[in-house]
N, C-alpha and C positions, 0 to 999 in steps of 0.2 A: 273400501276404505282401508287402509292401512293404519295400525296401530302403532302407537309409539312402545318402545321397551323401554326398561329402566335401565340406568345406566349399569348398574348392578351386573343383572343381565346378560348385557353386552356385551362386560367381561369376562363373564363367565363362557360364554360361548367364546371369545375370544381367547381365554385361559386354554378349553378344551381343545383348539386347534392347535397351539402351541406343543401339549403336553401330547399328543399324538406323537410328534416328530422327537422328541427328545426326551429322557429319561437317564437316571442317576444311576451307577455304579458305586459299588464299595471303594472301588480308585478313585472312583471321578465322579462325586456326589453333584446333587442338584440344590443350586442354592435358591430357594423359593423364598419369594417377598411376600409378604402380608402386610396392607396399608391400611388403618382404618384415620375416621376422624381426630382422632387424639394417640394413637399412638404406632409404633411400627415394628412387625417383627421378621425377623428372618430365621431359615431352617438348612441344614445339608442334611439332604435325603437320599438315605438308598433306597431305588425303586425296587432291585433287585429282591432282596430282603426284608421291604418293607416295614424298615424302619427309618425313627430321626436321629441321626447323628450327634450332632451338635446345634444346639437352638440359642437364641436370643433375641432380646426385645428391650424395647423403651419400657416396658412396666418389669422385668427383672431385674434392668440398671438403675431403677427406680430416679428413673429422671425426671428435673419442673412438669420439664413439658415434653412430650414424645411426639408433635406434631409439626416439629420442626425441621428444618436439615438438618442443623444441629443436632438432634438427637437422632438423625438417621444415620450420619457419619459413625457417630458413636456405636452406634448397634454394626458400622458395617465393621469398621476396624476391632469392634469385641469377637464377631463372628471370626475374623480372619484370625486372630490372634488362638480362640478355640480351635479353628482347625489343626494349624499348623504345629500345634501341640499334641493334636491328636494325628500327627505326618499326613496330612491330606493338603493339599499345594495346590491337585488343578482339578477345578470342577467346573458344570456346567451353568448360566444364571437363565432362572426363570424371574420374569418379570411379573406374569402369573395375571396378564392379558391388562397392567397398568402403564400408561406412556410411558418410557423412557425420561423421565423431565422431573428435576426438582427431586424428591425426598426419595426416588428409585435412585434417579442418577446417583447423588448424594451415595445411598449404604453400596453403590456398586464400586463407584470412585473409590471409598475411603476402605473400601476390602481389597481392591487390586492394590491400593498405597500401601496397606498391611502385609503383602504378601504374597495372595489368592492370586490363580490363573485361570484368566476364562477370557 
């Protein structure tokens, strides 16, 4: 019988294949998503170094609602605006094993409109 997995899971083994193939530089950081139910944050990570760069999220902009596009846009264009203050232009995006659709698309759109290269 074959067991279902939780979705959870899924992505996380999904996440891990990703993160195999790619990884962040002090040049050329990795912009990592994190989606929960109510809010949404993003990170540029050097792998190299093993630290976070620059962070942001729906509960730092202290937004209504963080579970929206709208407040993913928000997080992405604050995130790009952080970088390029701190001269960081082109990084990598992890998506970090979540569809490409809606409130990812969203903070990836409105970080490339900011600035970011990837």
């Amino acid at each position: 019988m074959i067991s279902k997995e939780s979705k959870n899971i899924s992505r996380t083994r999904r996440h891990a294949r990703v993160r195999a193939k790619i990884s962040g530089t002090p040049e050329c950081p990795r912009l990592c998503v994190y989606r929960s139910n109510k809010n949404i944050e993003a990170q540029l990570i050097d792998d190299v170094n093993h630290n976070t760069l620059v962070a942001s999220s729906s509960m730092a902009l202290r937004l209504a609602n963080g579970s929206n596009v709208e407040a993913a846009a928000t997080v992405g264009k604050d995130i790009a605006e952080k970088a390029l203050a701190k001269g960081l232009k082109k990084i990598v995006f992890d998506r970090s094993g979540y569809i490409y659709h809606g409130r990812v698309k969203a903070l990836a759109e409105a970080a490339r409109e900011a600035g970011l290269e990837f």
